[in-house]
VOMIDO-771121 format. One record per residue: residue in one letter; z, x, y of N, C-alpha, C, O in turn. Coordinates in steps of 0.05 Angstrom, whole numbers, padded with zeros to 5 digits, always signed. Atoms other than C-alpha are relative to their C-alpha. Example, Ala and Ser with C-alpha at 12.3 -4.5 7.8 and 13.67 -1.06 7.14 Angstrom:
2
a+00000+00018-00024+00156+00246-00090+00000+00018+00024+00013+00039+00024 s-00001-00016-00024+00143+00273-00021+00014-00015+00022+00018-00005+00044 
REM end
This chain:
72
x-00022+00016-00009+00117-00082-00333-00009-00029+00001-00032-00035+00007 x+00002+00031+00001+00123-00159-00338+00022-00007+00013+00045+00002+00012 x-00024+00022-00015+00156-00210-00292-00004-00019-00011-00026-00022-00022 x+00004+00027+00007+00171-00279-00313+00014-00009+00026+00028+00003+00042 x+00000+00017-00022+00175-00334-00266+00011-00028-00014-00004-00046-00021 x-00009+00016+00022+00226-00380-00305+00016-00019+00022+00032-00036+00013 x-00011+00027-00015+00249-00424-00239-00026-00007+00013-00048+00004+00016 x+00029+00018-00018+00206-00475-00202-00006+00022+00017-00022+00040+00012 x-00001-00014-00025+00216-00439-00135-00009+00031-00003-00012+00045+00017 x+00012-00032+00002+00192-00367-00163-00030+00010+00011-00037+00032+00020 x+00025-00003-00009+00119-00381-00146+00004-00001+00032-00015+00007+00045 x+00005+00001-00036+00137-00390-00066+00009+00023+00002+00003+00034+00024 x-00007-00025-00019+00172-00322-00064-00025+00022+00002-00027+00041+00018 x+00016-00025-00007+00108-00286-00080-00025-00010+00012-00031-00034+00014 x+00027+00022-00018+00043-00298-00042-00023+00036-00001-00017+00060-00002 x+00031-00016+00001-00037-00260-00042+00003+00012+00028+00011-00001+00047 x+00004-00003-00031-00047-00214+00019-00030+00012-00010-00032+00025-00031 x+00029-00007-00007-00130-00201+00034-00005+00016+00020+00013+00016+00037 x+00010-00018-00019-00159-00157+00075-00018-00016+00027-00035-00007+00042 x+00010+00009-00030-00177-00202+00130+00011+00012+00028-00002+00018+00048 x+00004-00013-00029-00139-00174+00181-00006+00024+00003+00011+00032+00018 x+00021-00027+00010-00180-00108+00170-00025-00009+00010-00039+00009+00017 x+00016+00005-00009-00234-00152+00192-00017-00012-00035-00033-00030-00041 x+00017+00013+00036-00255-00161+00108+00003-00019-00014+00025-00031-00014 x-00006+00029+00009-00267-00219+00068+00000-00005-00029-00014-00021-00042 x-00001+00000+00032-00243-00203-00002+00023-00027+00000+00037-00034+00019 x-00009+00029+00005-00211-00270-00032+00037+00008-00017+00041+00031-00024 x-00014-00008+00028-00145-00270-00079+00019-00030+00000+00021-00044+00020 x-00012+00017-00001-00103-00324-00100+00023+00016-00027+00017+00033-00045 x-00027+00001+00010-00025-00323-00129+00012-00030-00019+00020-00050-00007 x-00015+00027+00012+00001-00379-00185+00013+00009-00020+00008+00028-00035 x-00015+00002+00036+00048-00390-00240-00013-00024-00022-00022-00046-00017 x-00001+00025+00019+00039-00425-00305+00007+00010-00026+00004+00034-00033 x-00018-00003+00035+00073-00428-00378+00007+00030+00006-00001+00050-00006 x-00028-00023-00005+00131-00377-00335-00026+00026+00003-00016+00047-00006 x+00017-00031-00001+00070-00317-00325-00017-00003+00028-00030-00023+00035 x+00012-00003-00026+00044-00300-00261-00038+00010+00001-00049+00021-00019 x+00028+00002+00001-00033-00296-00244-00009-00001+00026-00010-00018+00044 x+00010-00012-00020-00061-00255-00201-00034-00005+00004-00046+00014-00007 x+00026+00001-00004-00132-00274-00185-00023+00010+00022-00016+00000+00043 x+00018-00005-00030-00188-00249-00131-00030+00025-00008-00035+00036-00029 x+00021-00006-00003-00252-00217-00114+00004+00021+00023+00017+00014+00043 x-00009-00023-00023-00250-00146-00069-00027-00001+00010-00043+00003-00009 x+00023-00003-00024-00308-00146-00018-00002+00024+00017+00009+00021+00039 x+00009-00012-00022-00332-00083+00017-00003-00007+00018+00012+00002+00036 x+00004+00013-00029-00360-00124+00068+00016+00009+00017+00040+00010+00012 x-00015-00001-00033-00340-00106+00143+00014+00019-00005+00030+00022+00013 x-00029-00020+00001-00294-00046+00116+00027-00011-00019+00048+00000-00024 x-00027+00003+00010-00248-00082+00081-00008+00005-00033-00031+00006-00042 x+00001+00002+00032-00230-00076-00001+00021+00001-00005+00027+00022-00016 x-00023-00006+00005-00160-00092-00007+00014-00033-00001+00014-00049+00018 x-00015+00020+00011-00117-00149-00049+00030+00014-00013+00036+00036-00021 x-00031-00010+00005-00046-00145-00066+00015-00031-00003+00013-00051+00011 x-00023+00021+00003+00007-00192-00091+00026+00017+00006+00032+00037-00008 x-00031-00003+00004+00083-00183-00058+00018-00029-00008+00015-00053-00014 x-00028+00009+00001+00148-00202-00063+00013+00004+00017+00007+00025+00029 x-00022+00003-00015+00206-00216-00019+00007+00020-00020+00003+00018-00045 x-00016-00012+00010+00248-00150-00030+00016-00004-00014+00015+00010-00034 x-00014+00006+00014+00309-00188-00055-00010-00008-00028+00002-00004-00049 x+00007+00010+00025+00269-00218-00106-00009+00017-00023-00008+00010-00047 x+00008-00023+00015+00241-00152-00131+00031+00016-00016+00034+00024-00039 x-00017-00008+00001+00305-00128-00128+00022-00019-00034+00032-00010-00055 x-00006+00021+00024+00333-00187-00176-00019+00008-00026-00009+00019-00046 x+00020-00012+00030+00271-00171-00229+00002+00019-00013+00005+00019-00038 x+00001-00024+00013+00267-00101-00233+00018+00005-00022+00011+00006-00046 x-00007-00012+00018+00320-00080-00261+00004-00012-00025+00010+00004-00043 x+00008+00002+00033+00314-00117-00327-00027+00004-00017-00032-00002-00040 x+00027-00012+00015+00246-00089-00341+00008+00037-00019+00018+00057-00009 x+00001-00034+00013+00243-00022-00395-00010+00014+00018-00027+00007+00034 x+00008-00021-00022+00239+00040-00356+00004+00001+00033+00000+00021+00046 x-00003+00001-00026+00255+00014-00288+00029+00018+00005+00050+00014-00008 x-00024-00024-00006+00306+00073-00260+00015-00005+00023+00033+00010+00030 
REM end
């Protein structure tokens, strides 16, 4: 599946969550550029943690999905 990110304001609805509050200090960073999203980061064992994730605001998922193939 592919999202595009074809307004300014698309990059503030999604944002990196890290495993810091877990106590862990894996890294990640969230950007757009030329409309494609870019997921970046480093997962760290350290302290227990190993966990990166990019969301979305529900509505906004909600807006995307369904023009992707296969989304039901």
């Amino acid at each position: 599946m592919a999202l595009t990110f074809e307004t300014a304001n698309e990059q503030q609805r999604w944002f990196a969550v890290d495993d810091g509050v877990m106590g862990g200090v894996s890294r990640s960073t969230f950007s757009v550029s030329k409309n494609c999203g870019w997921f970046h980061g480093e997962v760290s064992l350290e302290n227990g943690g190993g966990l990166l994730l990019f969301v979305a605001s529900r509505a906004n998922l909600n807006q995307a999905l369904p023009r992707q193939p296969g989304y039901a």
